[in-house]
C-alpha positions as CSV (number, residue, x, y, z in Angstrom):
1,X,-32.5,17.4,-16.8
2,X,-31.9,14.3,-18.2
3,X,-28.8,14.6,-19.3
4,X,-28.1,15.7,-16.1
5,X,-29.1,12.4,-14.1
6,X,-26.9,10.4,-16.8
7,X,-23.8,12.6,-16.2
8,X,-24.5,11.6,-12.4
9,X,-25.0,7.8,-12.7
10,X,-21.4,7.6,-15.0
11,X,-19.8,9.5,-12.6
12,X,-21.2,7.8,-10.0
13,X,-20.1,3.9,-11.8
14,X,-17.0,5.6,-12.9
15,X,-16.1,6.2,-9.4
16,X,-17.1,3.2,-8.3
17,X,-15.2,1.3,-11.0
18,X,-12.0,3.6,-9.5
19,X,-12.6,2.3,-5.8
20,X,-13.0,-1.5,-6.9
21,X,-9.3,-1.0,-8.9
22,X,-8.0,0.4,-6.0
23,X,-8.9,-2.7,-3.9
24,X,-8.3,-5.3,-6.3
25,X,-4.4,-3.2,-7.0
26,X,-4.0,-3.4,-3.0
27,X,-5.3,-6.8,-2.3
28,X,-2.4,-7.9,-5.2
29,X,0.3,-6.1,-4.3
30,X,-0.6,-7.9,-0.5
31,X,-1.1,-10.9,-1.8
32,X,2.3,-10.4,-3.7
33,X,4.2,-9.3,-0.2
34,X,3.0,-12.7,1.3
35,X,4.8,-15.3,-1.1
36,X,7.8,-12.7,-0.7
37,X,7.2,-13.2,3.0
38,X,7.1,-16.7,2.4
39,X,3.7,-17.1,3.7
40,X,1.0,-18.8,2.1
41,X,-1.8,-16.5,1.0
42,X,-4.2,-17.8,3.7
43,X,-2.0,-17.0,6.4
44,X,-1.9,-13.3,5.2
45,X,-2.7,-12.4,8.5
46,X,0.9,-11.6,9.3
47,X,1.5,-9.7,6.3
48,X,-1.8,-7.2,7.4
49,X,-0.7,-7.0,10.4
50,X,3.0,-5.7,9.0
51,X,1.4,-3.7,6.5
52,X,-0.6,-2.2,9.2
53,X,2.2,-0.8,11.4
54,X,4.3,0.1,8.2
55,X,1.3,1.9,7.0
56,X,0.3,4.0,9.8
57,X,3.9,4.7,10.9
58,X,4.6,5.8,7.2
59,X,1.4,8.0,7.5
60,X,1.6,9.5,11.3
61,X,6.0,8.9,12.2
62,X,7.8,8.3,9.0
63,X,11.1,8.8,11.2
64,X,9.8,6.1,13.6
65,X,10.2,3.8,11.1
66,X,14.4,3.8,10.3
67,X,14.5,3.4,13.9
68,X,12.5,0.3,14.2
69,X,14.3,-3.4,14.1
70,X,10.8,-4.5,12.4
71,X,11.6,-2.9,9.2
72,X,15.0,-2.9,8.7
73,X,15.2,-0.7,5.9
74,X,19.2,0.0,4.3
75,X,17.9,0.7,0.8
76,X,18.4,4.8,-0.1
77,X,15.8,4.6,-2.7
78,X,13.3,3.1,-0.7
79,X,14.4,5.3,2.1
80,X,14.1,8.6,-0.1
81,X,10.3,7.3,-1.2
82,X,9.3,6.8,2.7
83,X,10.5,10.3,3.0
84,X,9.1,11.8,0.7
85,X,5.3,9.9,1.1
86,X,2.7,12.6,1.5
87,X,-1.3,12.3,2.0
88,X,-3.5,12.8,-0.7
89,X,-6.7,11.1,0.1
90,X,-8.1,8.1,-1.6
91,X,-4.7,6.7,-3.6
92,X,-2.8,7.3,0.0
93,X,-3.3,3.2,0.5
94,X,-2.5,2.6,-2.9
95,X,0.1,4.3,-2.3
96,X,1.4,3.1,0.7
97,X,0.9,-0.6,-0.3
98,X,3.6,0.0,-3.0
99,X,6.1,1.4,-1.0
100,X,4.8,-2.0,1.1
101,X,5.4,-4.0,-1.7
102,X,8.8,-2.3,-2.9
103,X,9.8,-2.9,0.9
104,X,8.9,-6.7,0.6
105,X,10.9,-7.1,-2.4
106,X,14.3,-5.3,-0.7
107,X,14.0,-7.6,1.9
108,X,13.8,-11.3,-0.1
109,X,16.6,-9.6,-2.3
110,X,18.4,-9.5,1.1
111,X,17.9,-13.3,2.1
């Protein structure tokens, strides 16, 4: 029984420890997107709000998004990776914030 309730609390840190990564990992990889941007961290405002309509058009129209002037998007790799972006729970914003990310950077390669 006791061996039981230990298995439980590590699992239970070790899952905590997972979800804390996954923030930090996104909050980078944001905070990354905004110096590509050219905006200062604390105006990162703009960048959630980008990241917001790239995400859920990613998730819900991935076609909506080669037709938007917002994301002009020309790269076939980065193309091929929108496409191909699928929902799998938890990692899905992990996920998406590197195809985020991998967007940013085709962009300031661009100007």
């Amino acid at each position: 029984m006791i061996y039981l309730k230990i298995k439980l609390k590590i699992k239970k840190f070790s899952n905590n420890l997972r979800e804390k990564w996954i923030r930090l990992s996104v909050r980078r990889l944001l905070n990354e997107c905004c110096y590509l941007n050219g905006s200062q961290p604390t105006l990162i405002h703009r960048t959630l709000h980008k990241f917001n309509t790239f995400y859920s058009w990613v998730i819900f129209h991935p076609e909506k998004i080669f037709e938007d002037k917002l994301f002009p998007i020309t790269d076939e790799v980065l193309i091929e990776k929108i496409q191909n972006f699928q929902y799998d729970g938890k990692k899905t914003i992990l996920r998406a914030t590197q195809l985020f990310y991998d967007y940013c950077k085709v962009i300031e390669e661009k100007l």
